[in-house]
C-alpha positions as CSV (number, residue, x, y, z in Angstrom):
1,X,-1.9,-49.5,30.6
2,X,-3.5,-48.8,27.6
3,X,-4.7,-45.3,29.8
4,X,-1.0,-44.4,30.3
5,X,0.3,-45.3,27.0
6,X,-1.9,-42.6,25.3
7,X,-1.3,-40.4,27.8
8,X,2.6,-41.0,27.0
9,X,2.0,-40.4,23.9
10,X,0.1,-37.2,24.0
11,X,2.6,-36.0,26.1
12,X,5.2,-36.4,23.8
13,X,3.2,-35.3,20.9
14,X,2.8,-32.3,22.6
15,X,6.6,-31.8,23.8
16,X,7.3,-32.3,20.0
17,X,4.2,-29.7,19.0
18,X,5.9,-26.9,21.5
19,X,9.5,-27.4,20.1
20,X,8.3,-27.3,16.4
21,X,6.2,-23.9,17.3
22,X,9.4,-23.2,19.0
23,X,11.7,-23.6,16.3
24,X,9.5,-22.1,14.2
25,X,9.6,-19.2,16.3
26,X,13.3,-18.6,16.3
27,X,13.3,-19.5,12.3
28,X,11.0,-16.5,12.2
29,X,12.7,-14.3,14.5
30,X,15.8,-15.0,12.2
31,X,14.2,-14.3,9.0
32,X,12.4,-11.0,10.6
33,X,16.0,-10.2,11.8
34,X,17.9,-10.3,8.5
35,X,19.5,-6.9,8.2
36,X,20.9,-6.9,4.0
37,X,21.7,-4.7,1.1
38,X,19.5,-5.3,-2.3
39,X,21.9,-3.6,-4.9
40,X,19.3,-4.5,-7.6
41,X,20.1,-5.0,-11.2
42,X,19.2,-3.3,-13.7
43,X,20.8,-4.7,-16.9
44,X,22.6,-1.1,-17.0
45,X,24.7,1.5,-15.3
46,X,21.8,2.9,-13.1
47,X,21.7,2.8,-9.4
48,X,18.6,1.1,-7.0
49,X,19.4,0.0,-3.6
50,X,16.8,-1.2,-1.0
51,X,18.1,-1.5,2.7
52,X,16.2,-4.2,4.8
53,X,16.4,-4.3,8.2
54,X,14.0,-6.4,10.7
55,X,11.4,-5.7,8.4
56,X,11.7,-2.4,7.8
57,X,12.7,-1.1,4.2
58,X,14.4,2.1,2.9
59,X,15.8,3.2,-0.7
60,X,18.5,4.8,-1.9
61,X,18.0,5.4,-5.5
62,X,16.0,3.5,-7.8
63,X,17.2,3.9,-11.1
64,X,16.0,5.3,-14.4
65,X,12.8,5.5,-15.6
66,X,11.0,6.0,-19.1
67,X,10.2,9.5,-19.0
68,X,12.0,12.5,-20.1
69,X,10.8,16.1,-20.9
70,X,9.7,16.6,-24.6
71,X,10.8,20.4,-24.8
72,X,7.3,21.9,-24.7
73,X,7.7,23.1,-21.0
74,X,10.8,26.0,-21.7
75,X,11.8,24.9,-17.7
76,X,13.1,21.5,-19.0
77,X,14.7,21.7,-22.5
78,X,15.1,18.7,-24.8
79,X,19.0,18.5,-24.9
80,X,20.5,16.1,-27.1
81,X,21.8,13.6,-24.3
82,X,19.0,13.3,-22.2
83,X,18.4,9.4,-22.1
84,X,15.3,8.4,-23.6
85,X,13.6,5.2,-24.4
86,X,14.6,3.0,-22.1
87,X,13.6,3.2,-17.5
88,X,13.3,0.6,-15.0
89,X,10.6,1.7,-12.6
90,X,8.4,-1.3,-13.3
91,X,11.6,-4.1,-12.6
92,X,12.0,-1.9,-9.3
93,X,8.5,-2.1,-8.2
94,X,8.2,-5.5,-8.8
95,X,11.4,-6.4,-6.6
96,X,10.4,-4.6,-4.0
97,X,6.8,-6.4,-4.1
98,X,8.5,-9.4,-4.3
99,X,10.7,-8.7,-1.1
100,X,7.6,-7.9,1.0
101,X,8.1,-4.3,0.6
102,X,4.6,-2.3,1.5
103,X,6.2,0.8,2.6
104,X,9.3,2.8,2.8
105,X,10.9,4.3,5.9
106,X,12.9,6.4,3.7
107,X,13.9,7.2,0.0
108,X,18.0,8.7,-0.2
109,X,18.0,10.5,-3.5
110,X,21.9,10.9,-3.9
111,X,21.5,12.9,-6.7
112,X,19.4,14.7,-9.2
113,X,20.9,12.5,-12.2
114,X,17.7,10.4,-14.1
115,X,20.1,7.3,-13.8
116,X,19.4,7.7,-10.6
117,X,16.7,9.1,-9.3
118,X,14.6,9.3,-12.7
119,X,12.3,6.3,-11.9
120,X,11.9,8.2,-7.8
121,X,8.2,9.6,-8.9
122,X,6.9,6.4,-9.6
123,X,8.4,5.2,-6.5
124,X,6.7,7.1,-4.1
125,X,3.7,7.2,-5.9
126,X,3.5,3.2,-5.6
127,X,5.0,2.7,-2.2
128,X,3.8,5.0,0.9
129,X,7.1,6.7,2.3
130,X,7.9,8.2,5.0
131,X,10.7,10.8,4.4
132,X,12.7,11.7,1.4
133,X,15.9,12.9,1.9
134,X,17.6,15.0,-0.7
135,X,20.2,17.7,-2.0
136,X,17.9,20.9,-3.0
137,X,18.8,21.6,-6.4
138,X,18.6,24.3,-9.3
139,X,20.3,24.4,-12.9
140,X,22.3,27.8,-11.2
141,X,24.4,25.1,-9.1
142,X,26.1,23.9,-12.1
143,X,29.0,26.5,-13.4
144,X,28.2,28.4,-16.6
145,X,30.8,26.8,-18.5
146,X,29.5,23.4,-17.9
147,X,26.5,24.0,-19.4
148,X,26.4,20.6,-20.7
149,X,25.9,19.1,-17.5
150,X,22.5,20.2,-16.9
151,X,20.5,17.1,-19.2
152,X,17.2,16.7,-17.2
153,X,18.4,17.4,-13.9
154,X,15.8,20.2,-12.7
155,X,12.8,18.0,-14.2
156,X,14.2,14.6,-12.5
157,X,14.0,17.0,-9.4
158,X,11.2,18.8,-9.8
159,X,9.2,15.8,-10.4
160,X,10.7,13.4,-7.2
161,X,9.5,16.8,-5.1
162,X,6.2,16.8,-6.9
163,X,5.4,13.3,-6.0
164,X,6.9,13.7,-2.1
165,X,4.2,16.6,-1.9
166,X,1.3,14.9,-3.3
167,X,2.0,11.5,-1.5
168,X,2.5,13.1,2.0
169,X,6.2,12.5,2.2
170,X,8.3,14.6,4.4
171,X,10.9,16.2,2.4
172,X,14.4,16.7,4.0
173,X,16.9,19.0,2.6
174,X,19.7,21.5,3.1
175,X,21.0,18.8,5.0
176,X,23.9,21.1,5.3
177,X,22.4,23.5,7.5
178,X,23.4,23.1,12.0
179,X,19.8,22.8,12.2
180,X,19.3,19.5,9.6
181,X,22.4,18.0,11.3
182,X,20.5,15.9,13.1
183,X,18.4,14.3,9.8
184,X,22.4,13.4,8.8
185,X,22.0,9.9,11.3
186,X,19.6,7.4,11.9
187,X,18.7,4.2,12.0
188,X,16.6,1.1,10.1
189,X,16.1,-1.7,12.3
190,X,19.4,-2.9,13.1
191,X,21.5,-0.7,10.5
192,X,22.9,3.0,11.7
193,X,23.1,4.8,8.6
194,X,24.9,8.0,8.4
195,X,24.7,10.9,5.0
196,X,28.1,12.1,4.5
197,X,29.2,14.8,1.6
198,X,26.2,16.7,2.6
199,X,28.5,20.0,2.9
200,X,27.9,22.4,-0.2
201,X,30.7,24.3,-1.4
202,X,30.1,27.9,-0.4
203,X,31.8,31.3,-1.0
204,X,32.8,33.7,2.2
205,X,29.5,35.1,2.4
206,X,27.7,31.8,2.4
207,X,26.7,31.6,-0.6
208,X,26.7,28.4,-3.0
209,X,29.7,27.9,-5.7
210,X,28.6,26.5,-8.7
211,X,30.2,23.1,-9.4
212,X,31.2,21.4,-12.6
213,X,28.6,18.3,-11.8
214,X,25.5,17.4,-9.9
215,X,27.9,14.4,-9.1
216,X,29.9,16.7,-6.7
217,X,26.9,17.5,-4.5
218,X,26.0,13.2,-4.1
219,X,25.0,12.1,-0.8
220,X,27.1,9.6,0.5
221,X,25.7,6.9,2.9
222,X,27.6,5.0,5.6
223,X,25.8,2.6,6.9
224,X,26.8,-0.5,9.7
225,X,25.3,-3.0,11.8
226,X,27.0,-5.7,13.6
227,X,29.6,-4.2,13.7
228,X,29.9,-4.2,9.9
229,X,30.5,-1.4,7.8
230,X,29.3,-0.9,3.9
231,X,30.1,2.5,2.1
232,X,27.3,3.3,-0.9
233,X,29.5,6.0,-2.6
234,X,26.7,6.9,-5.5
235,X,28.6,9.5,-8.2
236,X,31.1,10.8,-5.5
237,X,33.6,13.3,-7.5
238,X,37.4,13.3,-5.9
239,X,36.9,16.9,-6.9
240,X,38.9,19.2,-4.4
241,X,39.4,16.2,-2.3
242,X,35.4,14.8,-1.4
243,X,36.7,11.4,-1.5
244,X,39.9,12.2,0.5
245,X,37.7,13.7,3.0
246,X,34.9,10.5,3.0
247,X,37.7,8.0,3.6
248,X,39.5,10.3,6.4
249,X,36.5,10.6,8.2
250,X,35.9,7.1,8.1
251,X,39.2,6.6,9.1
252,X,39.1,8.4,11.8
253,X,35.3,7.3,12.7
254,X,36.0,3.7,12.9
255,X,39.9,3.8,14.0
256,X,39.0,0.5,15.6
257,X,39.2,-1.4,13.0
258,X,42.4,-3.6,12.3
259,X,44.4,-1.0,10.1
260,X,47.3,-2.3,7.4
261,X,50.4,-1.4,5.5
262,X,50.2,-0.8,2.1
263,X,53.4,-1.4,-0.2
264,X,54.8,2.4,-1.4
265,X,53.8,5.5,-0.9
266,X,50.3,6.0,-1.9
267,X,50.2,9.9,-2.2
268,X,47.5,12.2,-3.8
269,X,46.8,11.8,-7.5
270,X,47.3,14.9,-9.9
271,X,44.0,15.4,-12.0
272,X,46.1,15.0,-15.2
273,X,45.9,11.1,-14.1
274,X,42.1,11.2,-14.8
275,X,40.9,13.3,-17.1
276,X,42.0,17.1,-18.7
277,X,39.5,20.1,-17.3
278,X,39.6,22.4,-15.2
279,X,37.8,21.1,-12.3
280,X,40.6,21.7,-9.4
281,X,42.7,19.5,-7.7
282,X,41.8,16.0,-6.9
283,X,42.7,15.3,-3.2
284,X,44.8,17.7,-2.8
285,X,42.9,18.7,0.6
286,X,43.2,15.2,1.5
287,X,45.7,14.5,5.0
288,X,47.2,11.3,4.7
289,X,47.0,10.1,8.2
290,X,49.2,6.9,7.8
291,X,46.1,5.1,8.6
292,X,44.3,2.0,6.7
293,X,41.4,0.6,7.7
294,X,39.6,-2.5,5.8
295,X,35.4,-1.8,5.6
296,X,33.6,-5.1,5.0
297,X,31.9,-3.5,1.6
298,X,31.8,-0.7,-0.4
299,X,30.2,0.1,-3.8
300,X,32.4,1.5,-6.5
301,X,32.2,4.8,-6.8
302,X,30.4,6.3,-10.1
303,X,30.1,2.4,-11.7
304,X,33.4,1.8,-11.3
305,X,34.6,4.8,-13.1
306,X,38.6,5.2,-12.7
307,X,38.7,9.3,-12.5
308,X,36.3,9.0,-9.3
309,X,37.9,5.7,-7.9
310,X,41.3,7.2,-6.9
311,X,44.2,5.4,-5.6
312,X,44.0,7.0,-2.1
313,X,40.4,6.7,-2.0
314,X,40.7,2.8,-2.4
315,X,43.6,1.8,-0.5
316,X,42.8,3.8,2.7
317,X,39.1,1.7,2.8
318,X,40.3,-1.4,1.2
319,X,37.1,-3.2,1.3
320,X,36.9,-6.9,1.3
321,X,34.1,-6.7,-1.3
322,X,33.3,-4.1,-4.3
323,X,29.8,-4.1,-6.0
324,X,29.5,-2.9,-9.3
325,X,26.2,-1.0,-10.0
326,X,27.3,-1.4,-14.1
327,X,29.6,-4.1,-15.6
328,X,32.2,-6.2,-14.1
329,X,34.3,-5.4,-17.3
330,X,34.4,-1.7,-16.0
331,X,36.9,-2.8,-12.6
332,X,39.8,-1.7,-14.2
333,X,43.3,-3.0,-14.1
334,X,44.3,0.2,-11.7
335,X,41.6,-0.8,-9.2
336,X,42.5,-4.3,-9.1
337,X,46.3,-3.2,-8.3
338,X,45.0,-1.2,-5.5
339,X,42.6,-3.7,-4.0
340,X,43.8,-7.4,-5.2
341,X,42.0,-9.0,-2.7
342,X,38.7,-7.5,-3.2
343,X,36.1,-9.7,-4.0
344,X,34.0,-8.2,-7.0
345,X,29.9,-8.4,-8.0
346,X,28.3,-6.5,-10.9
347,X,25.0,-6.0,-11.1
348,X,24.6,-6.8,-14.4
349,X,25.6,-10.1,-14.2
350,X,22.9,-12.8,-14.1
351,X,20.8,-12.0,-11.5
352,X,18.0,-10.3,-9.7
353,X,20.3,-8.3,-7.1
354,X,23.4,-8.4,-5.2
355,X,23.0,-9.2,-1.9
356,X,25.4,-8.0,1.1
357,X,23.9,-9.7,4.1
358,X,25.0,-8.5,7.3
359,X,26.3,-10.8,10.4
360,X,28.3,-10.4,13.4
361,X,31.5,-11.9,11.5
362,X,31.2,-10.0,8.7
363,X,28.8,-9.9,5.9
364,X,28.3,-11.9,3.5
365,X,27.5,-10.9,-0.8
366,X,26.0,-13.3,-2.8
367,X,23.8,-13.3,-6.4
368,X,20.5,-13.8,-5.7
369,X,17.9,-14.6,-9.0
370,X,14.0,-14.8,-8.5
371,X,11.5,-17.2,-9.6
372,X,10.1,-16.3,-13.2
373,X,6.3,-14.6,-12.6
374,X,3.9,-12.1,-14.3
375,X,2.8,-8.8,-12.4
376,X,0.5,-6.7,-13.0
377,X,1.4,-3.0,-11.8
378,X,-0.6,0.4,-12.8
379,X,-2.9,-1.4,-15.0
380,X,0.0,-3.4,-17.1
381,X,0.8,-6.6,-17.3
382,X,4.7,-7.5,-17.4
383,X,6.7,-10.8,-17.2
384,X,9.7,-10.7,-15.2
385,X,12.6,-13.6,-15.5
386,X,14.5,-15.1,-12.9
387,X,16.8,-12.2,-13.1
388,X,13.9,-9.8,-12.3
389,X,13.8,-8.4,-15.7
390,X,11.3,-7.1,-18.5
391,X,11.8,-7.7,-21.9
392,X,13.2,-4.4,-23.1
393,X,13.0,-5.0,-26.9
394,X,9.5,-4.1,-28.4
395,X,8.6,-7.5,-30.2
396,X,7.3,-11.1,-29.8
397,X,9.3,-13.3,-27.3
398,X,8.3,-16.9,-26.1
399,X,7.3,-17.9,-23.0
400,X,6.3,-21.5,-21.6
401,X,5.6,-22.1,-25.2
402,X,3.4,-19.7,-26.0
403,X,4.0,-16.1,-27.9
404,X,3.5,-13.1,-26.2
405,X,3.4,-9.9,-27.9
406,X,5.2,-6.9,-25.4
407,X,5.3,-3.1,-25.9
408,X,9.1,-1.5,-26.1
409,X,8.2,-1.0,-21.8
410,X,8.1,-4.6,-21.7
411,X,4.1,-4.4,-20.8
412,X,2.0,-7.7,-22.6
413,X,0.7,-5.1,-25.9
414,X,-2.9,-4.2,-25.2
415,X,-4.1,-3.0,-28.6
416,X,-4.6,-5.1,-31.6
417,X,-1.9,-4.5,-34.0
418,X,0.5,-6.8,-36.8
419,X,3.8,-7.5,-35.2
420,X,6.7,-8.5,-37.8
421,X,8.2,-12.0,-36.4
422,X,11.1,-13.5,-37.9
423,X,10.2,-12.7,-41.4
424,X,6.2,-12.9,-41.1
425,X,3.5,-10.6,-40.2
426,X,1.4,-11.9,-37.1
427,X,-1.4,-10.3,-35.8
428,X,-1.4,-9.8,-32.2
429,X,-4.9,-9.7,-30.2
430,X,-5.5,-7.9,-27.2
431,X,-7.3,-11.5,-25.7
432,X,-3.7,-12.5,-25.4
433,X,-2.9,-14.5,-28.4
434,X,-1.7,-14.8,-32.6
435,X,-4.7,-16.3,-33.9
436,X,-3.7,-19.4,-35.9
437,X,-5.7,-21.2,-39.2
438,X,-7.9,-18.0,-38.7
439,X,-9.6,-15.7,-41.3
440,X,-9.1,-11.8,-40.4
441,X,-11.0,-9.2,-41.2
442,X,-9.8,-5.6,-41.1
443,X,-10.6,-2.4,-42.9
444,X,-12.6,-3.4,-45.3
445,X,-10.0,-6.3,-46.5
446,X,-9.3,-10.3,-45.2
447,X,-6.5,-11.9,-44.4
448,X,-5.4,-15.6,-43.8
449,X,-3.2,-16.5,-41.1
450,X,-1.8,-19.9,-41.0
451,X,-0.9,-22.7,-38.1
452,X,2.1,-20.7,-37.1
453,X,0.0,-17.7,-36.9
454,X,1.7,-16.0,-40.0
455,X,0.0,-13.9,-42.6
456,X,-0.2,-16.1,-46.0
457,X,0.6,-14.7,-49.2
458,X,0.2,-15.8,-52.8
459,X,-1.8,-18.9,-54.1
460,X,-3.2,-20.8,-50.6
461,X,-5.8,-23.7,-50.0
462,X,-8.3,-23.8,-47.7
463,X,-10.7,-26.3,-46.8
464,X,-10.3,-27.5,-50.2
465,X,-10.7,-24.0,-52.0
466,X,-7.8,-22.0,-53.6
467,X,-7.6,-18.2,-52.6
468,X,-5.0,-16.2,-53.8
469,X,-3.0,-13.3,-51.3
470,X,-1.1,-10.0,-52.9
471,X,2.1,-9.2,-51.3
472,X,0.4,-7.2,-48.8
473,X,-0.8,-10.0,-47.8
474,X,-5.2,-9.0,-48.7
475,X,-7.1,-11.4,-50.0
476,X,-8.1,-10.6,-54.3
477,X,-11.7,-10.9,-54.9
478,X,-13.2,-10.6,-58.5
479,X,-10.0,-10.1,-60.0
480,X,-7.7,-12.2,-62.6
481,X,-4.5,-13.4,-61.5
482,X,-2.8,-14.3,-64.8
483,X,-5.3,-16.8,-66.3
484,X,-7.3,-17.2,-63.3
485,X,-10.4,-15.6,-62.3
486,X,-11.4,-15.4,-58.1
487,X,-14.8,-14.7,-57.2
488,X,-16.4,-11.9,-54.6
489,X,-15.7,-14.4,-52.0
490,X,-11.7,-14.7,-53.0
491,X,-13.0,-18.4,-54.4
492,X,-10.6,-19.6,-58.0
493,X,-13.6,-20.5,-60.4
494,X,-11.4,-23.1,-62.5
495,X,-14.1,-23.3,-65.3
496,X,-14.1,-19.5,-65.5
497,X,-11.2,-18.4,-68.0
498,X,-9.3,-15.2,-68.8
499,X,-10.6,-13.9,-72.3
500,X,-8.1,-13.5,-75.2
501,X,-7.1,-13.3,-78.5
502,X,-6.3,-16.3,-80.4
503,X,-4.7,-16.4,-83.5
504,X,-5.2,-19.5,-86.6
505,X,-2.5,-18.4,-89.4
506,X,-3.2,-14.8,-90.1
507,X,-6.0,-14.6,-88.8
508,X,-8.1,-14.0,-85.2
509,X,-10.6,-14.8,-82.6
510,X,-11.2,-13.3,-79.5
511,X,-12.5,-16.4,-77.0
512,X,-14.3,-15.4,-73.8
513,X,-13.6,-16.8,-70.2
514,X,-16.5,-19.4,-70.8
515,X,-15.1,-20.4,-74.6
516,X,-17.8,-18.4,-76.3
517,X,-16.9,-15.7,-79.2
518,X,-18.8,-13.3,-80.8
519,X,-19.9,-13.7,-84.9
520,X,-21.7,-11.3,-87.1
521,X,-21.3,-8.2,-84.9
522,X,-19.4,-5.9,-83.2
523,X,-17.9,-6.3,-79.8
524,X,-15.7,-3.6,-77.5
525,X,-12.5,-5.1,-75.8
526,X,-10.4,-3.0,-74.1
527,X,-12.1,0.4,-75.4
528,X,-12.3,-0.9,-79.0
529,X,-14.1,-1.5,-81.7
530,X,-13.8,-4.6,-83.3
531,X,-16.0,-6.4,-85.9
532,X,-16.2,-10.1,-86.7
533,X,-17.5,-12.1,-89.5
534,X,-20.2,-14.9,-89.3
535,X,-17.6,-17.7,-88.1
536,X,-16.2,-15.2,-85.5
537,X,-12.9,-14.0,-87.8
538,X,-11.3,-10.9,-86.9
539,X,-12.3,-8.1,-89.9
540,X,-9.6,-5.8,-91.4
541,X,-10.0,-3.3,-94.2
542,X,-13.2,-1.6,-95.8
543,X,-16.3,-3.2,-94.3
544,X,-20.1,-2.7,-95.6
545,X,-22.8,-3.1,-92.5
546,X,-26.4,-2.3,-94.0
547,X,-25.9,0.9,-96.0
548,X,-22.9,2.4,-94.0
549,X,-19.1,1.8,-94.4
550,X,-16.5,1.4,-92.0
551,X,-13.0,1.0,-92.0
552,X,-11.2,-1.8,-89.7
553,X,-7.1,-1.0,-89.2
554,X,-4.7,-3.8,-89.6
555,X,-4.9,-5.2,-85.9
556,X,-8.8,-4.4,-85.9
557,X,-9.9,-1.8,-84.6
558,X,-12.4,0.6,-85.8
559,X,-11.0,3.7,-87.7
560,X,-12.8,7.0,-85.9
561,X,-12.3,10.8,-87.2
562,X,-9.4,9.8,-89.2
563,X,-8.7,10.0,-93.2
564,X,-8.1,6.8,-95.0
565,X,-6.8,7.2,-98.7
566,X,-9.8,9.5,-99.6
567,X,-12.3,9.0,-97.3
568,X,-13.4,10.4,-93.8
569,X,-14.1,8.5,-90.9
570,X,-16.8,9.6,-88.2
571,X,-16.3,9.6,-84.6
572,X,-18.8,7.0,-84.8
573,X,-16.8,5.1,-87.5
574,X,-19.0,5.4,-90.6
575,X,-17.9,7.2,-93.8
576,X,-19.1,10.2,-94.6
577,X,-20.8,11.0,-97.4
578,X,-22.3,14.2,-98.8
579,X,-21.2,16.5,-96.0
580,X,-18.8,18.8,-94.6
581,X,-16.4,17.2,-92.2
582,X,-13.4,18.7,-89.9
583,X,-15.4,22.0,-88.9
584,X,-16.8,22.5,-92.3
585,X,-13.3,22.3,-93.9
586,X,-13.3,19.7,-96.5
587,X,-16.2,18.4,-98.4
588,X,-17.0,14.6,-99.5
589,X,-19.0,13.5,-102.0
590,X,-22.1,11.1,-102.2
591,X,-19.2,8.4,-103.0
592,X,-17.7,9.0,-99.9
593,X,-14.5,10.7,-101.7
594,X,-13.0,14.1,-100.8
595,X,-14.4,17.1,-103.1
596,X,-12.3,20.4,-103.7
597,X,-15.4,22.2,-103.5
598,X,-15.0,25.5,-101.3
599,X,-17.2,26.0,-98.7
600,X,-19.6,29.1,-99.1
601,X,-19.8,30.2,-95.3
């Protein structure tokens, strides 16, 4: 009995072991399956989207990044709106690390605007990738007489195409020529994703137009699974009717979805609804087919800007929910009339990323935040927040606790440097900490910093000592403050006094810092000559010492190379007598007293 009861029970542990691995299994499967969207944010207008799909990972943009050219290279001119000082390359990698991402089956680079591809370099030089696909560009592409459109585009081009070459990467452009047609469609695990606005504008003899903006040459990605349809729209102009032509194709492509009735007559805008240029037409080539269909999820097109998100362009998608690669604030009231049912998500909102999951019945968008973490990548060490952020303010911030001192990238400082904190001067060390009740050292000078870490200033005590601090904050040593004497160790020596002049009645004393004071001789103070009698009076007036005299001014000091009533004064201070004085001018007497005698040389 006992035999069969064990038995019993191992089979049934068993039964239960094989449905655990088994439901394991099928969790796994599920999890490996996930087919999403990452529109990761940024905490700006910039664009980064990762596609995942059973495992397999691919990129359209990745946002900006921290470098810009400096002007020395004449290929890539310093112009006055280039953005500078501020990237996201490092928040990037990190959410891709976090995500599981090891390698990329593909980088889209929409466009060759640093918002959106200025952080691609870094990208493919910190993730293997297998193909980059991008617009070929050159500053001649953009018309003369938008000069001002050019920025940084040829370096943030130059420099994805530098990195593609030294990483390996195929690179896949022209992708409007027959024989590229075919890099225009493929596939990620369980996503199809098609490149649409890949059509340059060319003259009769095939030649490219220029165009007002890189914007108007963006690639466009379509991409499905399920069934399910998401538009990623990048900077897409409505420029002689791109947009027009995206949503009629998409029309027409997916006709099979259940198609609506809008209220009015949406027709074409005019371009004086948007903005005053002379860029052409908006959707004026556009055909209105009558048809409207409803994708599951499209992101706004250019951020949400209103001139590139027309009317038309909207209503004839009308997806069921919008993601914001900027701020919410930016959905107009215009796009809201067209699409009042759309569901809306801004990346800038708190969170790590947007998701847009895909399923069979439709997909499903949803905030997504991370757990807080540091990461080290390319040497630097960077906290990231539960939004998947850096700090992007060059400063002291608090975390767990404990200060941290970060670099304006958001990297933990590694050099040793003073860091100005809420009114104080703490001094930031590269072993990851403000020292606190610590004596510093630096440059020949000391400092004190306190239990909060701050630099002290002014009279402090220390282990029952009294130092005292200037106002840059170095530690005095054998100096007076006022009435107080510090040592060569920065030590007050309270039996050690300033020396001074003291005054009984009319007369005076001078008192050293130990109380002492001189009598029956001279003593210099400040420069001067001063005598004093035998109880240590001050002497004015004409003074005999041994055989010489010597005249003592009102406050003291010794007369020198001066005449007083009759008499000349020495640079030494005794009278002369029975010389020439001044150069041989004048002649005194052996009484001391001027003599109108002439001199005979």
């Amino acid at each position: 009995m006992v035999y069969i009861k064990n038995r019993v029970r191992k089979i049934i542990i068993v039964g239960i072991s094989a449905v655990s691995m088994w439901m394991m299994s099928v969790s796994a499967e599920a999890a490996v399956r996930e087919t999403k969207i990452h529109f990761i944010a940024l905490n700006n207008s910039t664009d980064a989207i990762l596609l995942e799909s059973n495992g397999h990972y691919g990129l359209v943009d990745s946002g900006e990044d921290w470098e810009y050219p400096d002007g020395t290279d004449e290929r890539y001119p310093l112009r006055s709106d280039i953005t500078q000082g501020i990237g996201y390359e490092q928040q990037v990698i990190h959410y891709l690390k976090k995500q599981g991402v090891k390698q990329l089956n593909f980088y889209i680079a929409t466009h060759s605007h640093s918002d959106h591809i200025g952080s691609g370099d870094e990208i493919l030089d910190a993730f293997p990738t297998d193909r980059l696909y991008i617009q070929r560009y050159e500053d001649s592409y953009i018309a003369e007489s938008n000069e001002e459109n050019l920025w940084d585009n040829q370096y943030i081009y130059d420099d994805i195409i530098d990195a593609a070459n030294r990483n390996g990467t195929e690179i896949i452009t022209d992708l409007d020529l027959a024989e590229n047609e075919k890099y225009c469609s493929f596939t990620l695990g369980d996503m199809s994703i098609r490149l649409l606005n890949v059509e340059r504008k060319k003259d009769e003899n095939g030649q490219i137009i220029p165009v007002m903006d890189e914007n108007e040459n963006c690639i466009v990605a379509e991409v499905t699974a399920f069934g399910r349809t998401a538009l990623l729209t990048s900077d897409i102009e409505p420029t002689d009717g791109d947009t027009g032509r995206i949503a009629n194709d998409l029309i027409d492509k997916l006709g099979d979805l259940p198609q609506y009735q809008v209220e009015g007559d949406i027709e074409p805008e005019s371009e004086e609804n948007y903005r005053n240029n002379d860029a052409g037409n908006i959707d004026e080539t556009q055909k209105n087919t009558g048809k409207r269909i409803s994708i599951d999820l499209m992101k706004m097109n250019h951020h949400s800007i209103d001139y590139n998100n027309t009317t038309y362009f909207l209503t004839s998608l009308n997806p069921k929910d919008v993601v914001i690669t900027g701020y919410e604030e930016s959905f107009s009231e215009s796009q809201r009339d067209a699409l009042p049912n759309a569901k809306v998500y801004a990346t800038t909102n708190d969170c790590a990323a947007v998701i847009a999951k895909f399923y069979k019945s439709g997909i499903e968008t949803y905030y997504k935040k991370l757990s807080p973490e540091w990461m080290r990548i390319e040497g630097d060490l960077y906290y990231f927040d539960n939004n998947g952020r850096t700090f992007t303010d060059e400063g002291v911030h608090k975390i767990n606790g404990k200060e941290y001192c970060f670099d304006k990238k958001g990297a933990m400082e590694k050099e040793n440097r003073w860091v100005f904190v809420d009114g104080n001067w703490k001094y930031w060390l590269t072993s990851g900490k403000f020292p606190k009740n610590s004596w510093l050292r630096l440059d020949g000078v000391t400092y004190y910093l306190d239990k909060e870490g701050n630099a002290v200033e002014g009279w402090y005590q220390i282990d029952e000592k009294w130092y005292y601090f200037n106002e840059d904050k170095v530690m005095e040593v054998n100096a007076w403050i006022e009435d107080y004497y510090v040592d060569a160790s920065g030590v007050w020596q309270p039996k050690k006094k300033q020396a001074q002049w003291l005054a009984s009645g009319d007369k005076y004393w001078y008192s050293h810092g130990d109380g002492s004071y001189r009598t029956s001789g001279w003593e210099r103070i400040d420069g001067e000559w001063y005598y004093f009698d035998e109880i240590g009076w001050m002497m004015t007036g004409w003074n005999q010492m041994g055989s010489d005299w010597y005249y003592l001014n009102s406050n003291g000091t010794m007369a020198t190379d001066v005449w007083v009533e009759n008499c000349y004064l020495k640079s030494d201070g005794r009278m002369a007598v029975s010389e020439w004085v001044e150069n041989g001018q004048y002649y005194v007497d052996e009484g001391g007293n001027w003599s109108d005698l002439e001199n005979p040389n």
